[in-house]
N, C-alpha and C positions, 0 to 999 in steps of 0.2 A: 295433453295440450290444453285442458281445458283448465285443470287448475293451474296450468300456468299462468293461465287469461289471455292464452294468444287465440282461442277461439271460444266464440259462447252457443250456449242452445236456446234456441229458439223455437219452441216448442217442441218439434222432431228435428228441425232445421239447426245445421252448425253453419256458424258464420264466423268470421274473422273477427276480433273484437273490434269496437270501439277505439280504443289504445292504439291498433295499428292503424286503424283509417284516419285518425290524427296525426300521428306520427308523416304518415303520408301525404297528410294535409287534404284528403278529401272526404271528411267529417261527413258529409251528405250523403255520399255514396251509402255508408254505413245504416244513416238513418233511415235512405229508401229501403232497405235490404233490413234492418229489424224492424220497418214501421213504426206507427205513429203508437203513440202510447195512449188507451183507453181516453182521459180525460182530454187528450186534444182532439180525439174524434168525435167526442160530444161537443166538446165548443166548436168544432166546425160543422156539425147539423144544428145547431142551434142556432149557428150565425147564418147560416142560409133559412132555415125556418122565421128568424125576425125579420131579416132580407125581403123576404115574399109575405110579409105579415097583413096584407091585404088583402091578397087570395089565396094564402096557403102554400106551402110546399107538396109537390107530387112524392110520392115513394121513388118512382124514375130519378127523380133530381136529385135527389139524396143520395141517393146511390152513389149518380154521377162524382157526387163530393167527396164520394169513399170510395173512387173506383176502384181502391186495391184489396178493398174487403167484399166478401162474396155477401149475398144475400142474403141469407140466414143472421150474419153476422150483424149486420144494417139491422136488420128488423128486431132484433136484440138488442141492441145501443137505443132504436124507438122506444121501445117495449120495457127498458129500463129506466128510460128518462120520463117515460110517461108514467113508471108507479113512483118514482120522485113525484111526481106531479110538475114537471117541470115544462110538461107540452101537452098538449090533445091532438086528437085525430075526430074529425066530424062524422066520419062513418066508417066501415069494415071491407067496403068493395075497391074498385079497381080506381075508383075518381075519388078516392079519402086524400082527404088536406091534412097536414100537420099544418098546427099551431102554437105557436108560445102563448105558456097559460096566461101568463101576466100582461099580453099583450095583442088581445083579441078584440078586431076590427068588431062590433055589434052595430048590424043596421034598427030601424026605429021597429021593426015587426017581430025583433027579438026583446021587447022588453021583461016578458017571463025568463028568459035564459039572462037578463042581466040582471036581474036578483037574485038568481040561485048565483049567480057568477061571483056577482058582489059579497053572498052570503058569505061564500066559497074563501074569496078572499080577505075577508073580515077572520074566519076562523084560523086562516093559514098563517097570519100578521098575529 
C-alpha cells in the first residue's frame, strides 16, 4: 500500500496519504497527523523569540509553540538555530532567554557587549 501512495511513513508511523485526506477534503487533518515540516517550526520559534524581543523568550514558551514536539526535539531546533547564528541564549540555567541575534534590546551598561555585537555583525554582513 505504500507504493501505491495510499499510505506514507512517517518515521515508524504509517499514515494515510496526503492524496486521500484531499480527496476527502480535510487536507488539515493530514497535516496535524504528519506535522509541521522542520523549516516552519523554526519560523514559528523565531517568530515568538522576535515577539518577546525585549525580554527574551523562556524555553517553557517555546515549547509551548511546538507543543507537539517533545523536548529534546525543541532544544535541537534551538541548538541549530543557534550554530546558524540565527539566535542566542544569555545563559545555560533554568531563567536563559532566547534572543534573535539581529535583534537584541542593548541597555547603556552593555556597551562592551555592543561592540563585540557590532563587531559580530560587521563580519557576518
Amino acid at each position: 500500500m505504500i507504493k501505491s501512495g495510499a499510505i506514507e511513513r512517517i518515521s515508524r508511523e504509517l499514515i494515510l496519504s496526503g492524496k486521500f485526506y484531499e480527496f476527502i477534503g480535510k487536507k488539515g487533518v493530514y497535516t496535524r497527523k504528519r506535522g509541521l515540516d522542520r523549516e516552519t517550526n523554526n519560523q514559528r520559534l523565531l517568530k515568538n523569540i522576535r515577539d518577546n524581543a525585549k525580554k527574551g523568550s523562556k524555553f517553557g514558551e517555546l515549547r509551548e509553540v511546538l507543543h507537539s514536539l517533545s523536548r529534546d526535539q525543541v532544544q535541537k531546533l534551538l541548538g541549530e538555530m543557534k550554530k546558524q547564528s540565527m539566535i542566542t541564549v544569555d545563559s545555560t540555567t533554568r531563567v536563559a532567554r532566547w534572543h534573535d541575534r539581529f535583534n537584541v534590546k542593548i541597555e547603556r551598561s552593555d556597551t562592551l557587549i555592543l561592540g563585540i555585537r557590532c563587531r559580530m555583525l560587521a563580519t557576518a554582513l
